[in-house]
C-alpha positions, -999 to +999 in steps of 0.1 A: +686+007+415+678+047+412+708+053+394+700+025+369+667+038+363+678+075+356+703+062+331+679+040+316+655+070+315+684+096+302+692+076+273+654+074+262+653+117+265+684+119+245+673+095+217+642+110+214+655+144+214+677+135+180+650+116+163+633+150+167+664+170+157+669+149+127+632+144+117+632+187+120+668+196+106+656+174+071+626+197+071+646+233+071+658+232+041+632+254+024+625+288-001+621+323+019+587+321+006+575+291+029+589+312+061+568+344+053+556+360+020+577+385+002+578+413-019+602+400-043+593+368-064+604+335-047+606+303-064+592+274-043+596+236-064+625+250-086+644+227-105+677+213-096+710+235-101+740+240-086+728+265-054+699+245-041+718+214-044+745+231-018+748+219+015+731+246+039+736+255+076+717+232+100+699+260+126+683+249+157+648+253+163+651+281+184+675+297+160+646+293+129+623+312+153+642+339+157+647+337+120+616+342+110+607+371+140+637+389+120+623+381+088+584+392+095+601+423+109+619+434+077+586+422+055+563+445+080+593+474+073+589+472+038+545+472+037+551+504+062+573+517+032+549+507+005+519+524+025+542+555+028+547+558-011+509+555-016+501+579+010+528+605-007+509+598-038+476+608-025+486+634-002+509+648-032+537+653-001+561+634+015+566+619+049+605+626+065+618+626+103+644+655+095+645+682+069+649+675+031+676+692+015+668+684-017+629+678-029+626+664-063+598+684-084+587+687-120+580+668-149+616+651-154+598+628-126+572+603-134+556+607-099+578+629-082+560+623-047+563+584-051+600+588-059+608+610-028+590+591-006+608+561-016+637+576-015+633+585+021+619+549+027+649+538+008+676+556+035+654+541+066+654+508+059+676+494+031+707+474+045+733+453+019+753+423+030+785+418+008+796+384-001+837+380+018+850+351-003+876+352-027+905+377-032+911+406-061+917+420-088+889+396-098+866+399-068+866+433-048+880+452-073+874+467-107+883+489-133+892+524-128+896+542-158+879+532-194+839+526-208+834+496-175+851+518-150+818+527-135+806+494-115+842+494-101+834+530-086+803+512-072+817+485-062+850+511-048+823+531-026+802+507-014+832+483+003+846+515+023+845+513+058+813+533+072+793+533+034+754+539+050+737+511+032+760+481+041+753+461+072+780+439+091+748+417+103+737+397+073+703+384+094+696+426+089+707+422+051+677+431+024+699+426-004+733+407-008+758+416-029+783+400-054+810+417-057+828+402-090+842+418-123+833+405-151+857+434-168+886+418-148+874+385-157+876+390-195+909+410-189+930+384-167+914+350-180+899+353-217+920+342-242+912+361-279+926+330-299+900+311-289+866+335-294+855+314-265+835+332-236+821+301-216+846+308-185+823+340-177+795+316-166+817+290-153+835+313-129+799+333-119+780+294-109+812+285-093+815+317-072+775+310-070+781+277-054+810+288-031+786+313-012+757+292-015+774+262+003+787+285+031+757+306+039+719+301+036+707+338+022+713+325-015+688+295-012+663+315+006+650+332-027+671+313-052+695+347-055+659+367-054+677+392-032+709+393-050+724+412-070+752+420-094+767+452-110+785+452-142+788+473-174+807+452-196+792+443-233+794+406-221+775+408-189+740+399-204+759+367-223+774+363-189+747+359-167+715+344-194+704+314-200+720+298-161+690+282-142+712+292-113+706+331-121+674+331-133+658+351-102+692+369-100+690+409-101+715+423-127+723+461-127+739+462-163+752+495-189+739+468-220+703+467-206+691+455-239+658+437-239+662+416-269+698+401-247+668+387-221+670+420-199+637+419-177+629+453-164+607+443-137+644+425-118+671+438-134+684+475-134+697+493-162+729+515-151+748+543-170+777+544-190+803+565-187+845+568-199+866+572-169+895+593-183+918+605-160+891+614-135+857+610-127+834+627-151+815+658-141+794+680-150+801+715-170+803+741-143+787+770-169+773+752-201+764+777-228+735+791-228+707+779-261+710+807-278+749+803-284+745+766-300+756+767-337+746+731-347+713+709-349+727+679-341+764+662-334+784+627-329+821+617-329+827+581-326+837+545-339+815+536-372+808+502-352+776+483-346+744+482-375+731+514-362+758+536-364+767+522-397+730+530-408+734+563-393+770+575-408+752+561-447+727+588-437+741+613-425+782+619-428+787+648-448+752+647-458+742+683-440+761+713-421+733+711-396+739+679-383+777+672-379+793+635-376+828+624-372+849+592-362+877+608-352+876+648-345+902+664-366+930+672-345+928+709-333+892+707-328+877+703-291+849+671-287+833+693-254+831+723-271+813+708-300+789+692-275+784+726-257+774+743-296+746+717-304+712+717-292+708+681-296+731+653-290+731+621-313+738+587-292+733+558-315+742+526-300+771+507-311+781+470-302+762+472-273+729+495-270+746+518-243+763+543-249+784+569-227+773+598-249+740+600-233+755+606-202+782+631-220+754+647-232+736+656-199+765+665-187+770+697-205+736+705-210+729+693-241+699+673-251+699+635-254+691+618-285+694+581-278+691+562-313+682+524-303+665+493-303+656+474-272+675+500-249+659+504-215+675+539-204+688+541-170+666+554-139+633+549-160+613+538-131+614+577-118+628+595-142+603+601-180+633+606-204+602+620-226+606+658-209+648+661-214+655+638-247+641+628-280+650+590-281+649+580-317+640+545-334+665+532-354+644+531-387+634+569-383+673+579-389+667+594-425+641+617-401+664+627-376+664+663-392+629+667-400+621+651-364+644+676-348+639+708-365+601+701-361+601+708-321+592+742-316+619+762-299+598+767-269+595+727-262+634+725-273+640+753-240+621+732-218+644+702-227+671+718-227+666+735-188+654+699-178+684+686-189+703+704-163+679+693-139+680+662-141+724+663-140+722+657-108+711+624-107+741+615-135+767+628-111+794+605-098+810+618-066+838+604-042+822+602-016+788+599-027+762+620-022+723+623-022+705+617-054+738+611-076+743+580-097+756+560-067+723+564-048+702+565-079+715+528-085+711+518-056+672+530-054+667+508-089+678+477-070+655+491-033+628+494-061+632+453-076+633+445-037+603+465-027+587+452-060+573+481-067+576+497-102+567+539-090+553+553-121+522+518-118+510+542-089 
């Protein structure tokens, strides 16, 4: 009769305990933002799309706790780092367990105390999970030579074995990363006959809804977290107007506001031309007083504003030299080396690798533009080594430049060189160079904290 009764009496525990399993496992499924608040936007009661329509992972009850233990852990992290950036502001110093090597100082910095500190903040706590599924040249790889070359050196450096900022744990992640080329995209799959460009946003929700139905980290945030680096001209086409993306952080070359780039998530990167190796600086860039010329471009008559800017100005005045193609014989760095200022008029896209040419051999900027958002701008005031230009105020360019006393035009020249370090692509990377500078844009949309507010 006992043995009757403790059978009756297990098969009561074990249907309770799975109407309780089921009533809690239909209650999981749920935005980061109802576990604990975050720093970064969440989107609780978004509309339907492709991600938070995925199947998730059911996790035990136990398993949520210690979800959100880890989760209230890495928010507490981050408000330590936030306090630490306002206390360097106030203190005008910085906080550090070992010796700095490197202290950034001077005006090329909007706040130079906030940046440091959250710099140093930056190398305690920030962790990146990379997305594992699918195969190259499409995924895991990207270009190596050309204009786009420079996401795959990001995307080259951070998949090494041992990179700092990449975690095997992806409970540990703060930021997740796709690793997909839209470059090798448009090379393998886009077919010019047919001008059509809809397969870049039917391979990126695809991809979207292969991680997203494997793992949970995507529909936590709605892709808050995530993030993407590409500098192809069709990136912003790529990525706008999908529901599935719309909290999605972008790290793009065509950071073009009027293209629906948001400053306050995405991340505007540099563009450079991979040639035959990476591009560097010039190790002893002439000194002012041996530059010749006012003003100087070579390239493609592409794009309304160069257009506007060759009717202008080609052949117009010795001072202010520009060519399409440099006569053969004559040297493109050298010419860059004997001007004081640097024209870098957009073309198709508002990037354009000749601000970055420019910095490079210590001449000054001059980024001609609408709607550009120039790389770093969080930290670094363009204002103290460039003139930006508007696009209307071309027929000025002369009387704009030669109006800047020489003494102003020294001090933007010498911050210029300055700031070169922070343009500098190295194999592998180092401190402060464009690696780690791009990766402190994306800390900063995590931290959601904009440096130069303080």
């Amino acid at each position: 009769m006992r043995r009757y009764f403790s059978a009756i009496v297990l098969f009561l525990v074990l249907a309770f305990s799975v109407a309780i399993f089921n009533s809690y496992s239909n209650s999981t499924r749920t935005t980061f933002s109802d576990i604990t608040s975050l720093a970064i936007p969440a989107t609780p009661n978004s509309s339907l799309n492709a991600a938070s329509n995925a199947p998730t992972t059911v996790r035990k009850k136990g398993d949520a706790r210690t979800q959100k233990r880890r989760l209230e852990k890495i928010q507490e992290g981050l408000a330590r780092s936030r306090a630490a950036i306002r206390r360097a502001v106030l203190a005008r110093n910085y906080t550090a367990q070992k010796r700095q090597s490197f202290v950034p100082r001077g005006p090329i910095y909007r706040n130079p105390y906030a940046f440091h500190q959250s710099y140093i903040e930056m190398e305690k706590r920030l962790k990146i999970w990379i997305y594992k599924e699918r195969e190259p040249p499409i995924f895991h790889d990207g270009a190596s030579f050309g204009y786009y070359a420079v996401d795959g050196h990001f995307m080259r450096e951070i998949e090494k074995q041992g990179f700092p900022f990449v975690t095997n744990n992806p409970e540990n992640a703060l930021l997740f990363y796709l690793p997909f080329s839209i470059e090798r995209m448009v090379g393998l799959v886009y077919e010019p006959a047919t001008h059509d460009r809809t397969f870049l946003k039917t391979m990126i929700s695809d991809y979207v809804q292969v991680i997203s139905s494997k793992h949970p980290y995507w529909n936590r945030t709605d892709g808050a977290d995530h993030f993407m680096v590409s500098c192809h001209d069709w990136a912003p086409y790529a990525t706008e107007g999908l529901d599935v993306l719309k909290n999605f952080i972008r790290v793009l070359c065509a950071a073009n506001t009027s293209e629906g780039y948001n400053a306050r998530k995405d991340a505007s990167l540099p563009e450079f031309i991979f040639r035959f190796e990476l591009p560097g600086h010039t190790q002893n860039p002439s000194p002012p007083s041996s530059k010749t010329l006012l003003a100087f471009f070579a390239g493609g008559n592409h794009g309304s504003v160069r257009k506007f800017l060759f009717e202008q100005w080609h052949h117009k005045d010795p001072q202010i030299q520009l060519f399409e193609r440099l006569p053969k014989g004559l040297n493109y760095t050298e010419y860059l080396m004997n001007s004081k200022y640097c024209l870098c008029p957009s073309g198709y896209e508002v990037a354009s690798p000749r601000i970055t040419e420019s910095i490079l051999v210590g001449c000054v900027p001059v980024p001609i533009s609408d709607g550009y958002v120039l790389p770093f701008s969080d930290v670094l005031d363009w204002s103290h080594f460039s003139v930006p230009i508007p696009v209307p105020r071309i027929p000025e360019i002369k009387k704009i430049l030669t109006a800047i006393p020489e003494s102003t035009y020294l001090k933007l020249q010498a911050n210029v060189l300055k700031v070169q370090k922070h343009f500098l692509l190295n194999v592998p990377p180092k401190r402060f160079d464009v690696m780690h500078m791009v990766l402190h844009s994306i800390w900063l949309r995590r931290l959601n904290l904009q440096l130069h507010d303080l």
